[in-house]
DOKE-421795 format. One line per 8 residues: number of its first residue (from 0); their letters; for each residue y, x negated, z negated of N, C-alpha, C, O. Coordinates in steps of 0.2 Angstrom, whole numbers, padded with zeros to 4 digits, always signed. Atoms other than C-alpha are relative to their C-alpha. Example, Ala and Ser with C-alpha at 12.3 -4.5 7.8 and 13.67 -1.06 7.14 Angstrom:
REM residues 2
0 = as = -0006:-0004:+0000:-0022:-0062:-0039:+0006:-0004:+0000:+0005:-0009:-0003  -0006:+0004:+0001:-0005:-0068:-0036:+0005:+0004:-0003:+0011:+0001:-0004
END
This chain:
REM residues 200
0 = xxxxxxxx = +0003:+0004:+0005:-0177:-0066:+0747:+0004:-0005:-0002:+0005:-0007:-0008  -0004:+0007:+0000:-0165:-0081:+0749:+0007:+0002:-0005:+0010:-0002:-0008  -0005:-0007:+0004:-0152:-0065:+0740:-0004:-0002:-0007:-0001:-0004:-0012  +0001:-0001:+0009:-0163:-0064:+0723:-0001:-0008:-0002:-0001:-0010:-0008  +0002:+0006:+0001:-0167:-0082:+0724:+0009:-0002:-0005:+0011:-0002:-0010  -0006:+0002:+0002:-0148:-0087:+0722:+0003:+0004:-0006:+0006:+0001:-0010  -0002:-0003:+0004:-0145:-0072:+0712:-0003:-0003:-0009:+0001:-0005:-0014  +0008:+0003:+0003:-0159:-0078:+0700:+0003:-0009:-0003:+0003:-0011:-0008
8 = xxxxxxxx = -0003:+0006:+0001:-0151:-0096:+0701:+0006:+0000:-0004:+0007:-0002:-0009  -0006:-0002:+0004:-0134:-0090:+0697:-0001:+0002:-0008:+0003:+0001:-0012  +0001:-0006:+0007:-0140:-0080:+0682:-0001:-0007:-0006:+0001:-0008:-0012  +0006:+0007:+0003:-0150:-0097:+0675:+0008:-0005:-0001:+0010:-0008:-0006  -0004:+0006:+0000:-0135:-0108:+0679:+0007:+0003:-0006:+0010:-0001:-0010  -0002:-0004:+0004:-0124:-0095:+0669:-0001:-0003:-0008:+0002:-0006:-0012  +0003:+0003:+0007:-0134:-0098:+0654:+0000:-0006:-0003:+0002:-0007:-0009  -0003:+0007:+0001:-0135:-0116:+0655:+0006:-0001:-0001:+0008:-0006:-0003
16 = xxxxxxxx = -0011:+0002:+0001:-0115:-0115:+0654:+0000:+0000:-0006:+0003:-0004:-0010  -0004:-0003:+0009:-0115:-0107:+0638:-0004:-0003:-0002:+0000:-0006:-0006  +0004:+0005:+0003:-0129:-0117:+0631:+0002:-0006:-0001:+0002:-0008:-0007  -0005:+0009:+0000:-0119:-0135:+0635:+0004:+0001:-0002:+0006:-0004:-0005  -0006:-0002:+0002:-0105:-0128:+0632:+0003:-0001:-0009:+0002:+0004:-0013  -0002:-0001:+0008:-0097:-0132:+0613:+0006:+0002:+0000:+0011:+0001:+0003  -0008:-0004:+0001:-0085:-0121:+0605:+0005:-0004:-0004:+0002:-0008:-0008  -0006:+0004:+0003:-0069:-0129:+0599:-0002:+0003:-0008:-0003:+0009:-0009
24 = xxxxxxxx = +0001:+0000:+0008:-0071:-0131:+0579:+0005:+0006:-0003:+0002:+0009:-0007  -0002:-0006:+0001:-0058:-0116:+0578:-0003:+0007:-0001:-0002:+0012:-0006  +0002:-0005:-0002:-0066:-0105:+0586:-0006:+0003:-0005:-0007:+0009:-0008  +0007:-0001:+0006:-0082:-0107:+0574:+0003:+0002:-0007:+0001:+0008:-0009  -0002:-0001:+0007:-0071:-0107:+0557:+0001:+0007:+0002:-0001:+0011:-0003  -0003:-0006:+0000:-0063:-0090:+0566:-0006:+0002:-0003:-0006:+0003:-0009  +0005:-0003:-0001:-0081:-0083:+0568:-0004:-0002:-0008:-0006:+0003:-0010  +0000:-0002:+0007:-0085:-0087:+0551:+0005:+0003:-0005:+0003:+0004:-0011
32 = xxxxxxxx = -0003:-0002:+0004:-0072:-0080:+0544:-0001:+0008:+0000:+0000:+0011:-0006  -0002:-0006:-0003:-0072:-0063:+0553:-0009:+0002:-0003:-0011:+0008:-0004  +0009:-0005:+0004:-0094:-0062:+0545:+0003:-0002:-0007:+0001:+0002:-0011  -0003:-0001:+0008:-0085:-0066:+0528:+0004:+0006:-0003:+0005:+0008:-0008  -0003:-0006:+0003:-0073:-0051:+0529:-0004:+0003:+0003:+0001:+0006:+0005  +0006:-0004:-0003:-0088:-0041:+0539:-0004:+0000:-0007:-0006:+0006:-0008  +0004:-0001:+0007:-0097:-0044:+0520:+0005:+0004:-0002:+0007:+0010:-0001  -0006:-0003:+0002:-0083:-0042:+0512:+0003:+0007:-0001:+0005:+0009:-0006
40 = xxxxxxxx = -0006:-0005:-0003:-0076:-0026:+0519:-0008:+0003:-0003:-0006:+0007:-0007  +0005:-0006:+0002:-0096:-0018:+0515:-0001:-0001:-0007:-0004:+0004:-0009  -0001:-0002:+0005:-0095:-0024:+0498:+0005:+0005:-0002:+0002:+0010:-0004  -0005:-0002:+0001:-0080:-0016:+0496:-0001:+0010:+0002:+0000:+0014:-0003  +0004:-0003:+0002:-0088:-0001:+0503:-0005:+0003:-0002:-0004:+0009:-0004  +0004:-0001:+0005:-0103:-0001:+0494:+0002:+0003:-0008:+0000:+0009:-0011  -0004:-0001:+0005:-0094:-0002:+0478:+0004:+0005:+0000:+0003:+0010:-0004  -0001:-0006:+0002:-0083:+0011:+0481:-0004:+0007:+0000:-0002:+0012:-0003
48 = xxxxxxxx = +0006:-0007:-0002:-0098:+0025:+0487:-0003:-0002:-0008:-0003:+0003:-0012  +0003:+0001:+0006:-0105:+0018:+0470:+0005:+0001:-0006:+0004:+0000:-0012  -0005:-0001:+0005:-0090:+0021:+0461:+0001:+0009:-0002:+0000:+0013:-0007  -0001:-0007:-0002:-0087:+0038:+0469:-0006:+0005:-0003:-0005:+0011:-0004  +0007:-0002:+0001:-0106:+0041:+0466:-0001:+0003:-0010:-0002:+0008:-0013  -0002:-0002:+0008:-0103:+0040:+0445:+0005:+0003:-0001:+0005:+0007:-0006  -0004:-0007:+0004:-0087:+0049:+0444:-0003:+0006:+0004:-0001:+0011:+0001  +0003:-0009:-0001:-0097:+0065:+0453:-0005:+0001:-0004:-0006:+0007:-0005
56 = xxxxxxxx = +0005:-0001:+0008:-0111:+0060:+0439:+0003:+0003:-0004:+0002:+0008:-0008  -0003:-0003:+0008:-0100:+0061:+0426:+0005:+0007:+0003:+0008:+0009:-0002  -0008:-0007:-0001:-0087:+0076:+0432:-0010:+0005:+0000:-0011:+0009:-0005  +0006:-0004:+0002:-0107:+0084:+0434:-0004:+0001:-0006:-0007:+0007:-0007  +0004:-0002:+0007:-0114:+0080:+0417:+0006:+0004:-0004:+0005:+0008:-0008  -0003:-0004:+0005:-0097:+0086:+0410:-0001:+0006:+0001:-0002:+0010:-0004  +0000:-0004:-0003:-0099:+0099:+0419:-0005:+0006:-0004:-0004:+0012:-0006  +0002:-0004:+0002:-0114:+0104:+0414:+0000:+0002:-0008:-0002:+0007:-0011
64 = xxxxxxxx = +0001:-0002:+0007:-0112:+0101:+0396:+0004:+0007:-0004:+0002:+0010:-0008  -0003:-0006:+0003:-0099:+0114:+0395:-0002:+0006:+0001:+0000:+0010:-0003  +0004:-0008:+0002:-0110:+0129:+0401:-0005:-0002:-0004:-0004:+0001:-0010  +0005:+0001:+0008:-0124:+0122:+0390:+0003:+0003:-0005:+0001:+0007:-0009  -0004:-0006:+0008:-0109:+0126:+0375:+0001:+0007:+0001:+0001:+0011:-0003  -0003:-0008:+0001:-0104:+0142:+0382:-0004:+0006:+0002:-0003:+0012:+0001  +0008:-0003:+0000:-0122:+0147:+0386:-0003:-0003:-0007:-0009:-0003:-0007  +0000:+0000:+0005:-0124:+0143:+0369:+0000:+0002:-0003:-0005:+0005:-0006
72 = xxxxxxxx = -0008:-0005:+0003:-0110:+0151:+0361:-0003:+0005:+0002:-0008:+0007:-0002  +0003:-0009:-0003:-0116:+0168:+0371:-0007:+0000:-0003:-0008:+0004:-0008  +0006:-0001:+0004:-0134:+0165:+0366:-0001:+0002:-0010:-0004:+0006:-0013  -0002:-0001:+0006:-0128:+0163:+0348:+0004:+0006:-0002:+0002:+0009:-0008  -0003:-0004:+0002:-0117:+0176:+0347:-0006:+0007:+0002:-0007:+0011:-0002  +0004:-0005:-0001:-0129:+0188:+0356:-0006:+0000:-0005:-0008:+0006:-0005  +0005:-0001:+0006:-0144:+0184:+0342:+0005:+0002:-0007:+0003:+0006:-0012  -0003:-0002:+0005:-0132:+0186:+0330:+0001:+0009:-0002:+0001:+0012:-0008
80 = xxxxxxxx = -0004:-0006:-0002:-0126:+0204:+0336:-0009:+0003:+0000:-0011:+0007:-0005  +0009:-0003:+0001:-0146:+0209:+0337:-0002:-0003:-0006:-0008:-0002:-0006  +0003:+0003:+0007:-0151:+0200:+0320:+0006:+0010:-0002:+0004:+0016:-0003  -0004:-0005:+0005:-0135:+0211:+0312:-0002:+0009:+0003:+0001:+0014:+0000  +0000:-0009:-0002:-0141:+0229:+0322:-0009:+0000:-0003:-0011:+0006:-0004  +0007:+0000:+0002:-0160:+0225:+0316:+0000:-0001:-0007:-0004:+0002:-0010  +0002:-0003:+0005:-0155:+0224:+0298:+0005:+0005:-0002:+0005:+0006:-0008  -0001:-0008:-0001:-0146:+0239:+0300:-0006:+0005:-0001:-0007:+0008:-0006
88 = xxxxxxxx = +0005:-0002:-0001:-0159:+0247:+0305:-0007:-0001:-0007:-0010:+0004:-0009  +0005:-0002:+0008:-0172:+0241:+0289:+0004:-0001:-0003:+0002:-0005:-0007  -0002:-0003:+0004:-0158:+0244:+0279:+0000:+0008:-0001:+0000:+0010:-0006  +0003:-0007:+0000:-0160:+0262:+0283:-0007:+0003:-0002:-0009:+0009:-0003  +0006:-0004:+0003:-0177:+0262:+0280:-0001:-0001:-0009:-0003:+0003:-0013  -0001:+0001:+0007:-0174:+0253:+0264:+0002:+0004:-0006:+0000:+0005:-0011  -0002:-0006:+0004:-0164:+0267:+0258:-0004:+0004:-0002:-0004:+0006:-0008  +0005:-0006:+0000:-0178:+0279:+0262:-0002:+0000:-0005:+0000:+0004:-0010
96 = xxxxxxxx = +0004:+0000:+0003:-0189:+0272:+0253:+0002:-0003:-0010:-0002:-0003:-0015  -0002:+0003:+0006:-0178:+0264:+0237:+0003:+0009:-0003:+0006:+0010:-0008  -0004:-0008:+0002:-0170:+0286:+0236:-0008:+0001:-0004:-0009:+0001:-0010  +0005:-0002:+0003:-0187:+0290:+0234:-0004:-0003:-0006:-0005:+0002:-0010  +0003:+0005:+0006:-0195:+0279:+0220:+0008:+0001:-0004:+0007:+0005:-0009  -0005:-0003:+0005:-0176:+0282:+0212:+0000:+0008:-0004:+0001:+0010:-0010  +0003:-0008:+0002:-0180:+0301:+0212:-0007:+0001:-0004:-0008:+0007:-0005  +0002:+0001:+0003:-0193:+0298:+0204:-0003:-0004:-0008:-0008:-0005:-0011
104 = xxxxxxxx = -0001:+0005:+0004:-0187:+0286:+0193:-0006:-0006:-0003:-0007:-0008:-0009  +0005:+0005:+0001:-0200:+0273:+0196:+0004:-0008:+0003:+0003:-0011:+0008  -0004:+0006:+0000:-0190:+0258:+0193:-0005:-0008:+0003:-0002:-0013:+0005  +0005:+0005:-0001:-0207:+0245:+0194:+0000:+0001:+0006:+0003:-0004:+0010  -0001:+0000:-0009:-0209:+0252:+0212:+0005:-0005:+0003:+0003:-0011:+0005  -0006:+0002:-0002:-0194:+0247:+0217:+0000:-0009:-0001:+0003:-0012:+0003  -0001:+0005:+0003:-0195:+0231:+0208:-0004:-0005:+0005:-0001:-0010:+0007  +0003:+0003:-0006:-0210:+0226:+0219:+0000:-0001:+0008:-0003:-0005:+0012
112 = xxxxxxxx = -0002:+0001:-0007:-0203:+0231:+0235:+0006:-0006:+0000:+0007:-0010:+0005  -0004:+0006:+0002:-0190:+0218:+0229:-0004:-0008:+0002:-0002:-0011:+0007  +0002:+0004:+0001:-0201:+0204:+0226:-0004:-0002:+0006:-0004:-0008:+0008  +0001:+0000:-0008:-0208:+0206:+0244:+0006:-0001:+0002:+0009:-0007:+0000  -0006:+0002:-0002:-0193:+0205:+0250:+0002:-0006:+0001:+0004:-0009:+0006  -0005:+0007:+0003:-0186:+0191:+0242:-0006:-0005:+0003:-0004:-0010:+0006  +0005:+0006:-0004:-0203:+0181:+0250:+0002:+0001:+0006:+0002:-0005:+0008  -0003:+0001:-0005:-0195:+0186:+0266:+0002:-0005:+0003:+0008:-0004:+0003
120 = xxxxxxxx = -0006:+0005:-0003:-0189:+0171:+0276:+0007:+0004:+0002:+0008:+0010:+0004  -0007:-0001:+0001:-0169:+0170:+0274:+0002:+0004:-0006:+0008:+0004:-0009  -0004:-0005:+0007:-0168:+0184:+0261:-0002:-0004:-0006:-0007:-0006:-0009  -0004:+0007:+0007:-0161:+0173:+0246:+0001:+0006:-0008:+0002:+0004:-0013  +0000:-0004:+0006:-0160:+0188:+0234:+0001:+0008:+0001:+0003:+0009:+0006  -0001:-0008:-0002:-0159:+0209:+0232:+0001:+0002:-0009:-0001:+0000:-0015  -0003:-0004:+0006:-0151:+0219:+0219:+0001:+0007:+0000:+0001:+0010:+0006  +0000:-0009:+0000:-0150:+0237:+0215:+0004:+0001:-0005:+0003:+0000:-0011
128 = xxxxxxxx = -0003:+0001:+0007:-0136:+0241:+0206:+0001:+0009:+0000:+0001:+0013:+0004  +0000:-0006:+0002:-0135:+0258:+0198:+0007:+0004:+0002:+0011:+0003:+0007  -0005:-0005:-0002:-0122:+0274:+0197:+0008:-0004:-0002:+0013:-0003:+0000  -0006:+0000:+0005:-0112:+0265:+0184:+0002:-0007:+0003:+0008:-0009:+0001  -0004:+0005:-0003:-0110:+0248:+0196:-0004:-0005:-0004:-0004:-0011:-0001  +0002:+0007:+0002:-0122:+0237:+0184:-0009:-0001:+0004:-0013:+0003:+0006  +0008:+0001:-0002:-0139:+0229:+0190:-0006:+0003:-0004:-0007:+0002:-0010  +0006:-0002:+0003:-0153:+0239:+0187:-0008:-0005:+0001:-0012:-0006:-0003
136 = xxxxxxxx = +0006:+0005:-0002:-0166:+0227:+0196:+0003:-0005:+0005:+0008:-0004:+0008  -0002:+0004:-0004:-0163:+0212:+0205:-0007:-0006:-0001:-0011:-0005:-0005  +0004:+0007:-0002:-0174:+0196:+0209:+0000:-0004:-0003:-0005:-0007:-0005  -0002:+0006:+0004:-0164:+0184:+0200:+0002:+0004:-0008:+0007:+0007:-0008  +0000:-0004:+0005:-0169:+0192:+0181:+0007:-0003:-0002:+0009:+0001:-0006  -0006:+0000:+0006:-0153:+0184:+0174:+0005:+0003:+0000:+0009:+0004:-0004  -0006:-0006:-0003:-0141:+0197:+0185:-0001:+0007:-0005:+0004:+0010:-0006  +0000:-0006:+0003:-0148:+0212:+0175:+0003:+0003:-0006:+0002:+0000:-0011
144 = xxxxxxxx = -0004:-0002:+0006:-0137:+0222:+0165:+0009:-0003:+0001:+0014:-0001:-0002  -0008:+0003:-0001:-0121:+0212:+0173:+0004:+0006:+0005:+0000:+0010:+0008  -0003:-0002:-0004:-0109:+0221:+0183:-0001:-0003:+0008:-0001:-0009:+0010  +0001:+0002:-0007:-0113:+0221:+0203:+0005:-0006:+0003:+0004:-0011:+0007  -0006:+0003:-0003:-0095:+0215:+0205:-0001:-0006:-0003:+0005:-0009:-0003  +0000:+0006:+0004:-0100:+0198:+0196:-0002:-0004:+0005:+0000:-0010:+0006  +0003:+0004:-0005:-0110:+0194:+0211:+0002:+0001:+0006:+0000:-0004:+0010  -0003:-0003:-0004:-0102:+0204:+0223:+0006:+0002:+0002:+0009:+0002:-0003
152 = xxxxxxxx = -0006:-0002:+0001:-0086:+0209:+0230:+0000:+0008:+0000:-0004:+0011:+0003  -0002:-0009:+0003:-0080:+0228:+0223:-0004:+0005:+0005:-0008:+0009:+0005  +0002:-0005:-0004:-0081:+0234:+0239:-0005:+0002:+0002:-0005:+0007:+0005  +0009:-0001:-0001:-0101:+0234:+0242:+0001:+0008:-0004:+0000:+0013:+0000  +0001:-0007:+0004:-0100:+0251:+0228:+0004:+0004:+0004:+0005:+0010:+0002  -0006:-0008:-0004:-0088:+0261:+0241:-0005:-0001:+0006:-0006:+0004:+0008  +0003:-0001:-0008:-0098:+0257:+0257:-0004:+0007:-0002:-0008:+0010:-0006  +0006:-0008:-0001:-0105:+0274:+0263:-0003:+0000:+0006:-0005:+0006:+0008
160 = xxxxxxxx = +0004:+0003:-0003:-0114:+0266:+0276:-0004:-0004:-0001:-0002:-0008:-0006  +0003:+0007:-0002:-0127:+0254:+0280:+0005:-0006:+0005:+0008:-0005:+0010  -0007:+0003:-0003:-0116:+0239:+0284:-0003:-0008:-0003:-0004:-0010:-0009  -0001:+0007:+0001:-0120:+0220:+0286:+0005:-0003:-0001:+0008:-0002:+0004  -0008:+0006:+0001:-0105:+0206:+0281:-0001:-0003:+0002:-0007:-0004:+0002  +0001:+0006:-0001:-0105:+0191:+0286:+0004:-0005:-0008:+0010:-0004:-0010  -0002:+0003:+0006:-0105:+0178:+0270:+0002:-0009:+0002:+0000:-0010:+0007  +0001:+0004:+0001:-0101:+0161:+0268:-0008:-0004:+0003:-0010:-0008:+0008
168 = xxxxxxxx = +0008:+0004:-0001:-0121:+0156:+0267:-0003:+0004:+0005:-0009:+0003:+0007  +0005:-0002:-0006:-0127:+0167:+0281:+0002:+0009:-0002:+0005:+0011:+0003  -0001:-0008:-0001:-0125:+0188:+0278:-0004:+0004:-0009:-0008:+0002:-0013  +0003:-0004:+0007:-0126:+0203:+0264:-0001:+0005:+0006:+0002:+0005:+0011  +0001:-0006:-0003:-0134:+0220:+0269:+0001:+0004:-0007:-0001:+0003:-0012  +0000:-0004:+0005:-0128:+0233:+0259:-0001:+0006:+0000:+0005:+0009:+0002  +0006:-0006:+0000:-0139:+0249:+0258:+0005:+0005:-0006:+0004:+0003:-0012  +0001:-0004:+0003:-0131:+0264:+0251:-0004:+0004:-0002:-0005:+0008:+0003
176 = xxxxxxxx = +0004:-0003:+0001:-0144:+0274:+0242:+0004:+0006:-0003:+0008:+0005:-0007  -0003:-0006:+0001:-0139:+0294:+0242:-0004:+0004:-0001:-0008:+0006:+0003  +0003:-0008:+0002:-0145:+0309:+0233:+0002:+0005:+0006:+0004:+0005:+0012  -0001:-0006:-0001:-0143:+0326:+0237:+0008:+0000:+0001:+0011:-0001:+0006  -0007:+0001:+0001:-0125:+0325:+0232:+0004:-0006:-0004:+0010:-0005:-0005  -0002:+0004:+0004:-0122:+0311:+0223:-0003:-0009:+0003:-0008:-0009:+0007  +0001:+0007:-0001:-0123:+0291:+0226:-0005:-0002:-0006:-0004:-0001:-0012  +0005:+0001:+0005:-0139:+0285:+0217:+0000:-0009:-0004:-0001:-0012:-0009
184 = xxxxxxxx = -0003:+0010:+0003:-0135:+0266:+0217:+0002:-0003:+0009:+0003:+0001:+0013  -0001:+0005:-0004:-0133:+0251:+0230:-0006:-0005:-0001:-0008:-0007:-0006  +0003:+0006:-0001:-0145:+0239:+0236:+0006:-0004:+0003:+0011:-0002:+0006  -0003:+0007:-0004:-0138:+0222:+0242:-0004:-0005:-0001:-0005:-0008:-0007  +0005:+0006:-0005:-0149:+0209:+0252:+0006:-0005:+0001:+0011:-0005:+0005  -0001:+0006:-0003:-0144:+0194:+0253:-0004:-0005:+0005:-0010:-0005:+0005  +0004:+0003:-0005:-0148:+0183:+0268:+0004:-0007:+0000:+0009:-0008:-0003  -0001:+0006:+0001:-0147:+0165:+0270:+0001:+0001:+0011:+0001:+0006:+0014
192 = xxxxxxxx = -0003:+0000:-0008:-0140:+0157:+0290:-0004:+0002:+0005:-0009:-0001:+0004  +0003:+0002:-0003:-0147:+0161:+0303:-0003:-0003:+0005:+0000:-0002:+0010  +0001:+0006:-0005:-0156:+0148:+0315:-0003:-0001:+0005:-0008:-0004:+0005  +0000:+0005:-0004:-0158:+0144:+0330:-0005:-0005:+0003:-0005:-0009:-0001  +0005:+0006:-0001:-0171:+0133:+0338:+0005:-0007:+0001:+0011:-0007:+0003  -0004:+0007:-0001:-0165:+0114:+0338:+0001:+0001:+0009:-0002:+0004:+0014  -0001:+0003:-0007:-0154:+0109:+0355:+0004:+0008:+0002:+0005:+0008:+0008  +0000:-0004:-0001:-0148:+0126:+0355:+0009:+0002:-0002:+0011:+0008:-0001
END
């Protein structure tokens, strides 16, 4: 017992040292200085993880904005590529049905298959031009009787396909209409750009 007593005293008498004890004015300036660069050094820290932190934002955001363009780009080009195979496709029905109404030379028909048409969103004008190259029917009455080539480039009257172009303002479709043996005229669809939802 007289063992934990002394130990117990010593431990006490210990602490009382360090208590009474004052440290030389050095020793304190040291120990403030060494918690001012102890800040210091975790500013310096912080800051950089916070720097480091925004260029992997931004190398992120560039990041992603350039697949957003080039998932874009691909998006666009792939509506593009299915608009132009879809008015292929009612270009040839176009044909059908513009052969027929010519073989029977009912030019009114024809006239109102037009005028629907032209109500179409993007389709901006339709023309029909005859054997001899001039407009038979068209949308815009002041074309009638002009040469195709006025409005057109030459080569629409040679196409021996259905064949979309790409224009300026957005696309022409131009529809050969074929007889039995002979070329009966040319349609040509105009189409305005096409769009795209905003953000796209």
């Amino acid at each position: 017992m007289s063992e934990n007593f002394e130990q117990t005293t010593g431990k006490r008498g210990v602490l009382q040292a360090l208590t009474e004890t004052r440290l030389p004015l050095w020793v304190s300036l040291l120990l403030a200085v060494l918690l001012l660069l102890t800040f210091a050094w975790q500013r310096v820290a912080v800051n950089r993880a916070e720097a480091r932190l925004a260029a992997e934002r931004q190398e992120m955001s560039q990041r992603f904005e350039a697949d957003r363009a080039s998932l874009s780009a691909r998006l666009k080009e792939f509506t593009s590529s299915q608009d132009q195979a879809a008015l292929a496709r009612f270009g040839t029905a176009l044909a059908w049905a513009v052969r027929g109404e010519l073989i029977r030379n009912n030019l009114d028909q024809i006239d109102q298959y037009f005028a629907e048409l032209v109500r179409m969103p993007r389709v901006q004008r339709v023309v029909l031009a005859g054997q001899d190259g001039k407009v038979l029917i068209a949308t815009d009455r002041k074309f009638l009787g002009q040469p195709v080539t006025a409005l057109h480039p030459a080569g629409v009257l040679g196409t021996t396909q259905v064949t979309v172009q790409p224009t300026a303002q957005g696309s022409r479709l131009v529809v050969p209409v074929m007889g039995l043996n002979t070329r009966l005229g040319t349609v040509v669809v105009e189409y305005g750009p096409l769009s795209l939802p905003a953000g796209l």
